[in-house]
C-alpha positions as CSV (number, residue, x, y, z in Angstrom):
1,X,127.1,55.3,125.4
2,X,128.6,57.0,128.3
3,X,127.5,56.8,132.3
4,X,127.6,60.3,133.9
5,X,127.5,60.6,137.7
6,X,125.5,63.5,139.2
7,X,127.3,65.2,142.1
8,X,125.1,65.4,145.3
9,X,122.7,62.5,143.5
10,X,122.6,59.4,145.3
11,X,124.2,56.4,143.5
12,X,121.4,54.5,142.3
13,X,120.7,57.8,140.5
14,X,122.7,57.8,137.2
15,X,122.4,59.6,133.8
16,X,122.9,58.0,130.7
17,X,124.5,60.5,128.2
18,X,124.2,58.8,124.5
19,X,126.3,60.8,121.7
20,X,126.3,60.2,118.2
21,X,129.4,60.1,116.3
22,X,127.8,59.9,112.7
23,X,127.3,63.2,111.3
24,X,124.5,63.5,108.7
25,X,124.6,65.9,106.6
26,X,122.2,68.5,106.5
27,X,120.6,69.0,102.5
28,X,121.6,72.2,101.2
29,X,119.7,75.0,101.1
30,X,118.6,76.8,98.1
31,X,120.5,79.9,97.9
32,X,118.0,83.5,99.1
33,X,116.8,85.2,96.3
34,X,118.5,88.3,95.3
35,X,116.0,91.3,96.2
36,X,116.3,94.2,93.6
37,X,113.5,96.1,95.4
38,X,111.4,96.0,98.4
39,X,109.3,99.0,99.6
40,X,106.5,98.9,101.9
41,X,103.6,101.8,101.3
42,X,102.0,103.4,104.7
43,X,98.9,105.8,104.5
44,X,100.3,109.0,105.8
45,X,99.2,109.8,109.1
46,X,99.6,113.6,109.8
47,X,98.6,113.0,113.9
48,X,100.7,111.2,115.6
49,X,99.5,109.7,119.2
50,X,101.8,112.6,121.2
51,X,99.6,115.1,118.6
52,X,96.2,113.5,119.3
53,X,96.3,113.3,123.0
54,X,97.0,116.8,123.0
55,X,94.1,117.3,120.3
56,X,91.5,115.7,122.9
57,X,92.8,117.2,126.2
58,X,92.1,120.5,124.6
59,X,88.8,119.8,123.1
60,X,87.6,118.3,126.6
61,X,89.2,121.3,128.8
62,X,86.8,123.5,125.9
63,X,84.2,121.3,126.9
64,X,84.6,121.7,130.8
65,X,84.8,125.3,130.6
66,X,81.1,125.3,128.3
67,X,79.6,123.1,130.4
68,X,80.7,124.9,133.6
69,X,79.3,128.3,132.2
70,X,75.9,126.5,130.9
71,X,75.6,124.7,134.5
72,X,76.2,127.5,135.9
73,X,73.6,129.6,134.1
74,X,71.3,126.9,135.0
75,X,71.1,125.2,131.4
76,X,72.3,121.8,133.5
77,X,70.6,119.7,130.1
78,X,73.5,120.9,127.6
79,X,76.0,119.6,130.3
80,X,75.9,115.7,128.8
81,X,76.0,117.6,124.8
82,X,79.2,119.2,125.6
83,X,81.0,115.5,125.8
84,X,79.1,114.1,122.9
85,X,81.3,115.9,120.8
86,X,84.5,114.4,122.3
87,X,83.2,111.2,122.3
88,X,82.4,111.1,118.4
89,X,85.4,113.0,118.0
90,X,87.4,110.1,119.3
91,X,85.6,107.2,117.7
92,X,86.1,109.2,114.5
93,X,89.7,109.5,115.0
94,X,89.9,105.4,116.3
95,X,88.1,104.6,113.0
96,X,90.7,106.7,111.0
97,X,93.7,104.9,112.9
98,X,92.7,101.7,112.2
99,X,92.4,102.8,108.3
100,X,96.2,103.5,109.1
101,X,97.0,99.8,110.0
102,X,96.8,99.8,105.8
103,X,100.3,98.7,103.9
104,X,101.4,97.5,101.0
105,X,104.4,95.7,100.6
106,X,105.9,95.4,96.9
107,X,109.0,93.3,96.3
108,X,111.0,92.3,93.4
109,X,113.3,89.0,93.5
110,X,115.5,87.6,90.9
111,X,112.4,85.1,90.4
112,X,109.3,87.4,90.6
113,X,107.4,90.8,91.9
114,X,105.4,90.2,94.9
115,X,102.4,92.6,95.4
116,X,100.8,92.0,99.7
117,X,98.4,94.5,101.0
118,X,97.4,94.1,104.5
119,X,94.0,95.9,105.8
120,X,92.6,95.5,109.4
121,X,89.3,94.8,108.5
122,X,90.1,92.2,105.4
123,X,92.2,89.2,105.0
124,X,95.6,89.3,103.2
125,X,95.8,89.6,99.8
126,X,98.9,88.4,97.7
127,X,100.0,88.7,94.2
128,X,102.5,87.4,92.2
129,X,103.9,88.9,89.0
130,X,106.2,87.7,86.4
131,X,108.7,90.3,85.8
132,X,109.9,89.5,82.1
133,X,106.6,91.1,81.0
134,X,106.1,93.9,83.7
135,X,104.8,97.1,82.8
136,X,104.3,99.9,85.0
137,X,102.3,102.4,84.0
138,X,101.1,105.5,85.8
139,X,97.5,106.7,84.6
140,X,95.7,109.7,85.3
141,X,96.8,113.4,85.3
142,X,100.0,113.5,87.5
143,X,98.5,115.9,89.7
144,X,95.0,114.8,90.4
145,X,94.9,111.1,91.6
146,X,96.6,108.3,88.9
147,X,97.4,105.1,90.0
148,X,100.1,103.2,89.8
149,X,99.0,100.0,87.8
150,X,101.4,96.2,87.4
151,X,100.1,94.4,84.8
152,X,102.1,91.0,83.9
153,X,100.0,88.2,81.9
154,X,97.1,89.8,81.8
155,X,96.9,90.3,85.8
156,X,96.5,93.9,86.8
157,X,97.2,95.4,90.2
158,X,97.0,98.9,91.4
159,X,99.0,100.0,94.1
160,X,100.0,102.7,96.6
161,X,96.3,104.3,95.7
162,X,96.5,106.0,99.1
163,X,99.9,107.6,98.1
164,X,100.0,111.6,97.3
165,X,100.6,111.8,93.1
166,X,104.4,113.4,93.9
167,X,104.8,109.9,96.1
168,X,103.0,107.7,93.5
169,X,105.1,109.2,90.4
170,X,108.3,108.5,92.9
171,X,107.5,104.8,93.5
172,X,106.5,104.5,89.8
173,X,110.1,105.7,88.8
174,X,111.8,103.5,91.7
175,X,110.2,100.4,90.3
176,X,111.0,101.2,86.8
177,X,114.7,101.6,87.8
178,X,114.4,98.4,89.8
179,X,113.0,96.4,86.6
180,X,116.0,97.8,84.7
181,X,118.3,96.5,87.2
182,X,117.0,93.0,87.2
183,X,116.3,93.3,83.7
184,X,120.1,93.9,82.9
185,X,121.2,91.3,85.5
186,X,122.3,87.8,83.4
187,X,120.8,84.2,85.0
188,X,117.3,84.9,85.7
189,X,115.3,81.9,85.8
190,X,113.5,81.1,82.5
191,X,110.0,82.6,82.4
192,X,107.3,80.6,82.7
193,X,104.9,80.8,79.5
C-alpha cells in the first residue's frame, strides 16, 4: 500500500493508492469464428429522402396553385380537398418507409448459417442452420417471383422474398459458392445429428 499526497490538499487529506502485484490471468478466449459469408438483404427503395421532399414540395405548390384558382372562382369548399391529397400522399409514403426498415441478415460461420430478419412492426426472428446438410434451392420461374429457400434438418426458411428475381438468383449463387468454400475448408466442427 502506498500513501499519495495531494498537492494544494491539506495534510489531514491523504490518498491511499493500493496496487496489486499479482497478475491473474485472464481465461482465454475462444478463437472468432471464421465467416465464409455475410450479406445483409435491404428492400430497394427507389425514393430517396432528397427525392421525396422534392416529390411533396411539388405536389403541394400544385395544390396552392388549384386552390388559389378555385378560391378565387369562389369554389372556397374545394380549398381543404386540395391538401387532402398531400396528406394521404405522405402517410402513404411514411407507411412505405417504414416497410423499408425490413432486412435480412444471412451469415455463414465455420459452425453454422444464421438466418435474422428484422421488421418494424414484428419482433426479431432468428434461425439457425446446420451447414453439412444445406441445400439451397431457388423455386419458381427465374423471372416471375421464386424464392430463395434453406432447408437444413427438415427446417425451411425463405429468404430475400422482397429481392428482384436477377438479385434473388445472384444471392442464390453467392451462397452456393460460399457453402463450397466452407465445405472444402478441413476442421469443421462435427455435425450435430
Amino acid at each position: 500500500m502506498q500513501t499519495r499526497r495531494v498537492e494544494g490538499a491539506p495534510d489531514a487529506h491523504q490518498f491511499v493508492c493500493m496496487t496489486i502485484a499479482r497478475h491473474t490471468p485472464s481465461p482465454a478466449l475462444p478463437p472468432a469464428p471464421r465467416v465464409f459469408f455475410d450479406a445483409i438483404l435491404h428492400p430497394h427503395r427507389s425514393l430517396g429522402r432528397h427525392g421525396f421532399r422534392v416529390l411533396m414540395g411539388v405536389v403541394i405548390l400544385v395544390n396552392l396553385l388549384i386552390a388559389s384558382i378555385f378560391a378565387a372562382n369562389g369554389a372556397w369548399p374545394v380549398v381543404p380537398f386540395c391538401g387532402l391529397d398531400a396528406v394521404i400522399l405522405w402517410l402513404a409514403f411514411r407507411v412505405n418507409n417504414r416497410a423499408a426498415r425490413l432486412y435480412e441478415r444471412v451469415r455463414l460461420t465455420d459452425t453454422d448459417l444464421t438466418v435474422q430478419r428484422v421488421a418494424w412492426n414484428k419482433p426479431e426472428r432468428r434461425w439457425s442452420l446446420q451447414p453439412n446438410w444445406l441445400r439451397v434451392t431457388l423455386d419458381g420461374p427465374p423471372r416471375h417471383g421464386g424464392r430463395v429457400t434453406l432447408t437444413s434438418h427438415g427446417q425451411s426458411v425463405t429468404v430475400g422474398a422482397f429481392l428482384t428475381p436477377d438479385e434473388r438468383a445472384d444471392f442464390a449463387k453467392a451462397l452456393r459458392g460460399a457453402l463450397a468454400r466452407w465445405r472444402s475448408t478441413p476442421c469443421h466442427p462435427e455435425p450435430v445429428p
